[in-house]
N, C-alpha and C positions, 0 to 999 in steps of 0.2 A: 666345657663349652656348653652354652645354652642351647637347650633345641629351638631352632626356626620352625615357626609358626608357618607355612605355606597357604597363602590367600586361591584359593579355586577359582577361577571364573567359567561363565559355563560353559563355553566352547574345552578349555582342557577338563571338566566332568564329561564332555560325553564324548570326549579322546579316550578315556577313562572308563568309560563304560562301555564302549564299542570294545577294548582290548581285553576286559572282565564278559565280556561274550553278552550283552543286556539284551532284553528282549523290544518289540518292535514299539509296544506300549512306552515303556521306558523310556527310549529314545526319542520317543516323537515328545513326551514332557518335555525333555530337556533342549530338545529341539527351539521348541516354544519357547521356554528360560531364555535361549541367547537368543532369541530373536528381541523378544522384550529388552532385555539387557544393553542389545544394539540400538535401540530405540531411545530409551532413556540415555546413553550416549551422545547421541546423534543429535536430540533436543538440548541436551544441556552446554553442546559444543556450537548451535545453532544461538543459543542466547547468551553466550560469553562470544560471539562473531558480531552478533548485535549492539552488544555494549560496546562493542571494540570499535564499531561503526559510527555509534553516537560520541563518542571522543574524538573521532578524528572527523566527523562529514564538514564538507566546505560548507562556510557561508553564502544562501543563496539571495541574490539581490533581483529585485522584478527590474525588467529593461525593454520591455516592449511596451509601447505606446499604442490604446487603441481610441482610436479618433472617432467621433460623433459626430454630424452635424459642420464640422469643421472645426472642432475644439475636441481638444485631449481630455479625456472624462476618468481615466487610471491606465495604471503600466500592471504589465504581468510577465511572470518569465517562463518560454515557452517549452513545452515538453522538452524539446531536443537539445535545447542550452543545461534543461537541468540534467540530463541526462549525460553529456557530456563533464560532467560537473560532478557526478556523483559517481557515476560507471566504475573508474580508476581505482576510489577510497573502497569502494564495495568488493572489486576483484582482489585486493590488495586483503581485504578480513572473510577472502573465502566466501563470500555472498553473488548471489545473479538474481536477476527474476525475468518473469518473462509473464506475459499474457492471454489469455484465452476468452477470446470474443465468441458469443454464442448470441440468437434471437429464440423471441416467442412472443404472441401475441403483440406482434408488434414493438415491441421492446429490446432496446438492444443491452446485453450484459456482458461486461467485462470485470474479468476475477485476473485481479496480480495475485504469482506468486513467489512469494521470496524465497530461493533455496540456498543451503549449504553445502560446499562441498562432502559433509559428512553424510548426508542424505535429508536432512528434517529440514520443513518448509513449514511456511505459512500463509495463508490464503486471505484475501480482503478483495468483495466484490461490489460494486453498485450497477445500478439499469437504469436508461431513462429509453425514451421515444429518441427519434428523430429529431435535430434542429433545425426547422423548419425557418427561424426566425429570419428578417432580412433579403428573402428573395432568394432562398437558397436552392438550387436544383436539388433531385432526391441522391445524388452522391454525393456531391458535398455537404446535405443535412446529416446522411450517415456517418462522414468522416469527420463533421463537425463535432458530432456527440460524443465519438469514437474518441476523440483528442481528447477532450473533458473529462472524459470517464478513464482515461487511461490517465492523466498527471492527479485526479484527485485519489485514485485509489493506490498510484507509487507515492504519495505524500501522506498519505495515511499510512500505510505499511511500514515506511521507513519512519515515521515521527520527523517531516519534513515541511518547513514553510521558507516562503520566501519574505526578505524585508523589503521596503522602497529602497532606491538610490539614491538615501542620504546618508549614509554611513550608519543609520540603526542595524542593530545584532538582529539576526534573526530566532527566532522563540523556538524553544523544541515543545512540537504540540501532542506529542503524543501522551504528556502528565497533566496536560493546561487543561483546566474546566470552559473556558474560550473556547477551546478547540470541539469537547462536546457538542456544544451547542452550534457551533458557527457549522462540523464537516453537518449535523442533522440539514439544519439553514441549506448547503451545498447540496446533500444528499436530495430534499425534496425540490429543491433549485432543477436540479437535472432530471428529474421526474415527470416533473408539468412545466418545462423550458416550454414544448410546442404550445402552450396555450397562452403563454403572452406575448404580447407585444414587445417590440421592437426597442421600444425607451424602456417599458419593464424591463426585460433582458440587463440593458447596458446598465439601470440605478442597481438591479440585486448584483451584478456579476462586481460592482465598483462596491458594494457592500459586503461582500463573501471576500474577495480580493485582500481589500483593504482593511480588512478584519474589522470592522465596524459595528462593535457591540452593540452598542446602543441602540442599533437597528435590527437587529435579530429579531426580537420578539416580534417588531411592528410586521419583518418580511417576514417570518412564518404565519402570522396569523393572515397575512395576504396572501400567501399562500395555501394554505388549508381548504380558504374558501372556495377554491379556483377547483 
């Protein structure tokens, strides 16, 4: 009979060295060993939940109408439909996330974090001001930004866009060069939102929305300046 090779991992080494009497030096290495060990676990079971996620997430379709002036200017689908939508597929590959609002200097930041039930997470944060735009009281300006910065940084984290309600597929943007460009576009969008106006607001937000290449460049260099 052939001898069996025995693979160690380091929790039964320092089963192993606690019963060979090791000293406290000793122990505390190996201690460290399975911690890392657990680590490197954890993350590789966290990006095979990931993968698992992007095979199966629903397709998201934009369904809310936001009216200007008296005329529909784009649809967008709102945090709580996507979330409804996506919640089920995410508990089902072992994923949650959850968010942590923090200020400073007047800025509000919000960090998603996506966890697995194995322990490894991953963090994706933006900040902007207040939105102020529209006549907004200072809690609704708070909750307004609140809301923005909470669906653009779960649609970043998850590799998550929505399409219009024409029956187009929706794009996984987490590989797309589009998407570089357009979340920067969103990113500095929600930055300096308080310093424009009211039609600025509604043409970038039907620009970012809408995925509107073409106009990136033209919005960020209007932006920059501001």
């Amino acid at each position: 009979m052939k001898n069996e090779v025995q693979i160690l991992n380091p929790l039964t080494l320092i089963e192993t060295a606690v019963k060979g009497g090791a000293g406290i030096e000793q122990l505390e290495k190996l201690m460290n060993l399975q911690e890392r060990h657990q680590k490197n676990i954890a993350e590789k079971e966290f990006h095979l939940a990931m993968n698992d996620f992007q095979s199966k997430k629903p397709k998201l379709v934009k369904t809310k109408d936001v009216i200007f002036n008296g005329s529909k200017k784009y649809n967008f689908l709102p945090l709580a439909d996507m979330q409804a939508l996506i919640d089920p597929v995410l508990s089902g590959c072992g994923l949650s996330y959850s968010w942590e609002q923090t200020g400073e200097n007047g800025k509000i930041k919000i960090t998603c974090m996506v966890s697995h039930i194995a322990g490894h997470s991953k963090k994706t944060y933006l900040e902007a001001s207040a939105d102020t735009s529209g006549g907004k009281n200072s809690i609704q300006a708070i909750g307004s930004a609140v809301s923005y910065l909470k669906r653009y940084t779960l649609e970043n984290a998850l590799g998550l866009a929505a399409a219009d309600d024409d029956g187009n597929t929706a794009i996984d943007l987490v590989d797309s060069s589009k998407f570089k460009i357009g979340f920067e576009l969103a990113a500095m969008f929600i930055m300096k939102r308080s310093r424009l106006t009211e039609s600025q607001v509604i043409n970038l937000e039907r620009i970012i929305i809408e995925s509107e290449e073409l106009s990136y460049t033209k919005a960020l260099t209007t932006l920059k300046t501001l």
